[in-house]
C-alpha positions as CSV (number, residue, x, y, z in Angstrom):
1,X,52.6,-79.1,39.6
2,X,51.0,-81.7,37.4
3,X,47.4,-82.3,36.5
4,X,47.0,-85.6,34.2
5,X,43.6,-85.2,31.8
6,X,43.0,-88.2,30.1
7,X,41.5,-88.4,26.3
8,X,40.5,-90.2,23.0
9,X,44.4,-89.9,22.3
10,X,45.7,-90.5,25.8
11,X,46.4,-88.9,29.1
12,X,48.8,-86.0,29.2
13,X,49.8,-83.4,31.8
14,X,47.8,-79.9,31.2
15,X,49.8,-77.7,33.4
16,X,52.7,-75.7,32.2
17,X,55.5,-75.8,34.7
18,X,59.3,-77.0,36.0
19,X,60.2,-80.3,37.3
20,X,61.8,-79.7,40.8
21,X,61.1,-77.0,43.5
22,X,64.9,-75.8,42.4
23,X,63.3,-74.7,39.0
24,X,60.4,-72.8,40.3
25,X,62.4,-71.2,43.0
26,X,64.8,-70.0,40.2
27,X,61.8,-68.8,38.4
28,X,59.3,-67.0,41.2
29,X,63.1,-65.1,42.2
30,X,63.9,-63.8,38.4
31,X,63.1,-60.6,37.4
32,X,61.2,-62.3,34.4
33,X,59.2,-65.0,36.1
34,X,56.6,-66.6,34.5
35,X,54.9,-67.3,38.1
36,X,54.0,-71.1,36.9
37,X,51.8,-72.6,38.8
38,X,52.1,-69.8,41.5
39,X,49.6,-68.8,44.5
40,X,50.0,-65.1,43.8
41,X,49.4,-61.8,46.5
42,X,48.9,-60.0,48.3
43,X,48.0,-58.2,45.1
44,X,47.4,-60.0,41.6
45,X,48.3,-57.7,38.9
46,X,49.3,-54.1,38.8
47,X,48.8,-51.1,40.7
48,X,49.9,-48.3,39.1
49,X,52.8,-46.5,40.3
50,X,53.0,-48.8,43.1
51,X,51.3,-46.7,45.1
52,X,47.9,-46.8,46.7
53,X,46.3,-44.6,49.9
54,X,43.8,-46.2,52.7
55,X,42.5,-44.3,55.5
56,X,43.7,-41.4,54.5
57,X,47.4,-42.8,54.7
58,X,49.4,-43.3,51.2
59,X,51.6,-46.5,51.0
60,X,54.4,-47.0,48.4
61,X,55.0,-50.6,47.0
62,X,57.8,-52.6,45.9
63,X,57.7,-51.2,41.8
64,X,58.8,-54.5,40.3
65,X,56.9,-54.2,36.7
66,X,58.4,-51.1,35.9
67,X,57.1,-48.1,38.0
68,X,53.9,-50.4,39.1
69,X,53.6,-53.5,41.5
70,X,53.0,-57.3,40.2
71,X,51.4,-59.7,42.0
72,X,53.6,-59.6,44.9
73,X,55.6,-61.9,47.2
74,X,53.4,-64.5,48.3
75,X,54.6,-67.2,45.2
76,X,58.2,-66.7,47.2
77,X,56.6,-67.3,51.2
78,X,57.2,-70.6,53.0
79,X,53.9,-72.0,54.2
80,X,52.8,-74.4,56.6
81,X,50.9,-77.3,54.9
82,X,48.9,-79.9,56.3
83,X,47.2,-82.9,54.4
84,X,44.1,-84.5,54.8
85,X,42.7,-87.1,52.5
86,X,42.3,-85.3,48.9
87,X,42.5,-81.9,50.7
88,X,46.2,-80.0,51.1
89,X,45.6,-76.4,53.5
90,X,48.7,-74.3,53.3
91,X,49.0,-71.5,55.9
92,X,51.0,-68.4,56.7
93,X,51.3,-65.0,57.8
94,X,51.9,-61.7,56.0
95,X,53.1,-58.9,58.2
96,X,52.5,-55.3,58.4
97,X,54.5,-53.4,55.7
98,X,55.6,-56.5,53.9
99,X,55.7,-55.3,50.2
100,X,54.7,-51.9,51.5
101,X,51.2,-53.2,52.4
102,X,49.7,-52.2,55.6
103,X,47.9,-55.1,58.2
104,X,49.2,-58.0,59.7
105,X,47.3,-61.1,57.6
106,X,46.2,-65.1,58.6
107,X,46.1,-66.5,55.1
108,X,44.7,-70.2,54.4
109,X,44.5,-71.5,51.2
110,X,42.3,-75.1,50.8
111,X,43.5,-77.2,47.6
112,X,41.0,-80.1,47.3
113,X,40.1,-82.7,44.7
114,X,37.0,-83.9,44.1
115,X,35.8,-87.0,42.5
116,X,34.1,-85.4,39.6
117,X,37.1,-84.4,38.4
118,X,37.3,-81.0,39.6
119,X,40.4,-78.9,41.6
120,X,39.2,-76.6,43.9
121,X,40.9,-73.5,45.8
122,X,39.5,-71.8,48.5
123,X,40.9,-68.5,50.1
124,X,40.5,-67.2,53.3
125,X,42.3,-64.0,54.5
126,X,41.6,-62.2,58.2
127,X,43.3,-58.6,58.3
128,X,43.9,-56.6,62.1
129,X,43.9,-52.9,59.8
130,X,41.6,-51.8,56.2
131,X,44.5,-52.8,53.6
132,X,44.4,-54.9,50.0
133,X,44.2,-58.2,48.8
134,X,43.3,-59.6,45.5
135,X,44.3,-62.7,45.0
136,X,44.9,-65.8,42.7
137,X,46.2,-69.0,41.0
138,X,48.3,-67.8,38.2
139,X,48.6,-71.9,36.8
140,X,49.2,-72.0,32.9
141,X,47.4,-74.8,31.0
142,X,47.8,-76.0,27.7
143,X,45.1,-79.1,27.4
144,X,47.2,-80.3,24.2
145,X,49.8,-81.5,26.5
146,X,52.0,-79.0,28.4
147,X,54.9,-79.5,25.6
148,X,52.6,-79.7,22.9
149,X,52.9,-76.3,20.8
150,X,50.4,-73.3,21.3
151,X,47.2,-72.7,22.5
152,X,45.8,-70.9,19.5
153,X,43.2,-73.6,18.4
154,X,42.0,-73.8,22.0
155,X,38.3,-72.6,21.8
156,X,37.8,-70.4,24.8
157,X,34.2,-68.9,26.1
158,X,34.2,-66.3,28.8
159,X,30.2,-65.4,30.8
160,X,31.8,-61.8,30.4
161,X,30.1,-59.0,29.0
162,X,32.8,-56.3,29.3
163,X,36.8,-55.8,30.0
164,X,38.6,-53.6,30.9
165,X,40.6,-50.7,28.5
166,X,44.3,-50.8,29.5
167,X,47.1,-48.4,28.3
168,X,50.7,-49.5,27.2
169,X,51.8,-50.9,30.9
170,X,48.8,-52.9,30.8
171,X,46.9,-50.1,33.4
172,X,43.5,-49.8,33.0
173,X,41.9,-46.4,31.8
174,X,39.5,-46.9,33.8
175,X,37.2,-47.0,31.0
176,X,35.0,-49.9,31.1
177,X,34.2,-51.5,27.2
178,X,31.4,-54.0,26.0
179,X,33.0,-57.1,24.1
180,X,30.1,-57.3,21.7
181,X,31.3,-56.7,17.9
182,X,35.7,-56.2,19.5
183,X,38.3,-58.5,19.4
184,X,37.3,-59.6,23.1
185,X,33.9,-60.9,22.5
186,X,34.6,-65.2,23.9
187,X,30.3,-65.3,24.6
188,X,30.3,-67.8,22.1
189,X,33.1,-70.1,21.6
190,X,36.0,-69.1,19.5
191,X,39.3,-70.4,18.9
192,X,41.8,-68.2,21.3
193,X,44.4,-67.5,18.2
194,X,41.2,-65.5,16.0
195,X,41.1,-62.5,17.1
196,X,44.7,-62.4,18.5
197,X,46.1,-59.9,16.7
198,X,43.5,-57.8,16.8
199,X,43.8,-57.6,20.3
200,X,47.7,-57.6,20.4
201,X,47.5,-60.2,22.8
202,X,45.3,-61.3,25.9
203,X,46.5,-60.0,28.9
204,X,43.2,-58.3,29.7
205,X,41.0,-58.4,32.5
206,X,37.3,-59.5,31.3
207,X,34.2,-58.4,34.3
208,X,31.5,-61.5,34.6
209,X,28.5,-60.6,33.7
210,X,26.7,-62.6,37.0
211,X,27.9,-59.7,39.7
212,X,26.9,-61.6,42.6
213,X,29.4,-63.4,44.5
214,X,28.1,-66.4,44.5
215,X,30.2,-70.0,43.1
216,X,29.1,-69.3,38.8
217,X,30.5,-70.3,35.7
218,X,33.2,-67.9,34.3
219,X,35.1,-69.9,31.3
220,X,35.0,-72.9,29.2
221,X,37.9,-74.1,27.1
222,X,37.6,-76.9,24.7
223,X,41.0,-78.6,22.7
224,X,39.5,-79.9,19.9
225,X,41.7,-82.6,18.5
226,X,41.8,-83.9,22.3
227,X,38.4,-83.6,23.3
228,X,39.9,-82.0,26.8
229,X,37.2,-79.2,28.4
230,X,38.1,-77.1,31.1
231,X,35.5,-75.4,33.2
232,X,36.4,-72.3,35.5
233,X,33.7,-71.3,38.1
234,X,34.8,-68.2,40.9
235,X,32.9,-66.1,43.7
236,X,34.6,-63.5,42.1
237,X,33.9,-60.9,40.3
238,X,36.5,-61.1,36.9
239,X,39.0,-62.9,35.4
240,X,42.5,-62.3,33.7
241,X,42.5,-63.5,30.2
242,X,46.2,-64.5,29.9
243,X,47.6,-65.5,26.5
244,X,51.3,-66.5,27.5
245,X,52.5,-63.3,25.1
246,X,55.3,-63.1,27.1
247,X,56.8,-66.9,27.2
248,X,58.9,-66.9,23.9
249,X,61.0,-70.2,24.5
250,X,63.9,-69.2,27.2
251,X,61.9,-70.5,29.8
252,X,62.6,-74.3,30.0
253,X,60.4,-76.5,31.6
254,X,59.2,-79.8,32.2
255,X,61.3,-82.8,31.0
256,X,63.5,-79.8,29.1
257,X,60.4,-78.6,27.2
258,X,60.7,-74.9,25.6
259,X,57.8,-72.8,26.2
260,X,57.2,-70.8,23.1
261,X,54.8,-67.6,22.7
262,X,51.4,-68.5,23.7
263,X,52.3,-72.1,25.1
264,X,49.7,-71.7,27.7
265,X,47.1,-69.3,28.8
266,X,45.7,-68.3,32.2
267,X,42.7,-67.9,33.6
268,X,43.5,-65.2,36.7
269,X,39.9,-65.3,38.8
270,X,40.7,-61.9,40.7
271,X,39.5,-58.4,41.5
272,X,40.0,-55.7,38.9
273,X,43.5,-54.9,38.9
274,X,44.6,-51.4,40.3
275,X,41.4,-51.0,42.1
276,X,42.8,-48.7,45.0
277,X,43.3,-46.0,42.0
278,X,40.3,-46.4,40.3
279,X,37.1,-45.4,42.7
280,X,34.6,-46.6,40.5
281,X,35.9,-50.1,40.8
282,X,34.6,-52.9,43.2
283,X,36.3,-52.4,46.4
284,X,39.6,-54.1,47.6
285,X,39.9,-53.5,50.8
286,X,39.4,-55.7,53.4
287,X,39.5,-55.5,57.6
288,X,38.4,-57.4,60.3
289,X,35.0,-56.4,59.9
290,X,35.3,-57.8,56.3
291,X,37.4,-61.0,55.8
292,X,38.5,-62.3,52.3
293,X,36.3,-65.3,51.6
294,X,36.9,-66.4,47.8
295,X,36.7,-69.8,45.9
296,X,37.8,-71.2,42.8
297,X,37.2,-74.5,41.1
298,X,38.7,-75.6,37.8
299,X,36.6,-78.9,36.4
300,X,37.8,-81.2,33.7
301,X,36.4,-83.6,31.2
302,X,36.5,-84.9,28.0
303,X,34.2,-85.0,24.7
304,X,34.0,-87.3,23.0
């Protein structure tokens, strides 16, 4: 919910958000949520058509972004949570044919803190049948303050070498593009609002160059009048570029704060979306013989 940096000009909260469980409720249950803040599954971002076949069997999904599926249900499930020191471990079950999906699922995600400054997330799902999951924190972060305008002169550097082409409903082609010398090239550091237009927008999902799945660096994002850095390292293999294109000032948050276009971004560690469609993409399905084991750890500091 809140996540206090502190800088040369003073701590501030970097997380975009509501101020009581009321507020996100109302917001995870609208047609337009923004999913602040949300632990989102069983599949983050879109499958197109809302339709996907395992094992020979086809399944049809809840179509709740148009004809495709979003993200899912799991930012709307109740979960058992237990605390332990710095460490909160929220648990719950998905069953069989819940959004349309097939298995019955044992998910457990790990928040901890750490005393370097770092929030980590680790996911573990166990699956009784082959089905999908791809999932993700879908937190927005403006490290200006969460009320404190856009995120344009955020300098943002990705340790991805490619993204993937997506048509009008934001489905990938399937065509797979270098960044070098396009609007998406974030190798070297460069404020997010540059390229922006060019791009129409970041909602794009940019492939790691490091394919292992291994803990490794995937972002950087520096706030230069703050000094306020934060460092994104996943086990998996791409992240979701999120501008906040879609936030243009209806959704009110924190202490009655109006979130205008690109008041926040996201950084959506994740699978490539609509991988059950797209055979050439890295596989999301998962069975007992082949639990989900992922982990995410956003770090933050200061220069200066």
């Amino acid at each position: 919910k809140n996540i206090i940096v502190p800088a040369k000009n003073g701590p501030v909260d970097v997380v975009i958000g509501h101020d009581t469980m009321a507020d996100y409720e109302a917001d995870f249950l609208s047609p337009s949520s923004t999913c602040c803040g949300a632990f989102v599954g069983r599949y983050a971002n879109r499958i197109e058509n809302a339709e996907f076949s395992v094992g020979g069997a086809t399944y049809k999904l809840e179509a709740n972004n148009g004809p495709n599926h979003l993200h899912g249900c799991f930012n709307r499930k109740l979960y058992r949570v237990k605390s332990f020191g710095d460490t909160l471990l929220m648990e719950a079950e998905s069953p069989d044919g819940e959004d349309g999906f097939p298995g019955n699922l044992k998910i457990a995600v790990r928040y901890t803190l750490t005393d370097d400054n770092t929030f980590r997330m680790d996911y573990r799902v166990s699956s009784d049948a082959d089905t999908l999951v791809n999932l993700t924190n879908h937190s927005y972060f403006n490290l200006a303050g969460a009320a404190s305008g856009t995120i344009l002169d955020c300098e943002l550097t990705l340790a991805c070498d490619r993204y993937l082409a997506v048509d009008e409903a934001l489905i990938p082609t399937g065509e797979i593009i270098a960044v070098a010398g396009t609007p998406f090239d974030f190798t070297t550091a460069k404020p997010m609002g540059r390229d922006i237009a060019a791009a129409g927008g970041y909602d794009h999902c940019f492939i790691l160059a490091d394919e292992s799945e291994d803990l490794k660096p995937v972002a950087t994002v520096y706030e230069p009048k703050s000094g306020r850095v934060l460092e994104v390292s996943t086990t998996m293999p791409a992240v979701q570029f999120y501008s906040g294109n879609f936030l243009d000032g209806s959704a009110v948050g924190k202490g009655g704060a109006a979130y205008p276009r690109h008041g926040g971004f996201c950084l959506e560690t994740q699978y490539y979306p609509d991988s059950p469609n797209q055979s050439s993409f890295p596989s999301t399905i998962f069975s007992k013989e082949r639990p989900y084991k992922h982990t995410t750890v956003f770090k933050f500091s200061t220069r200066g």
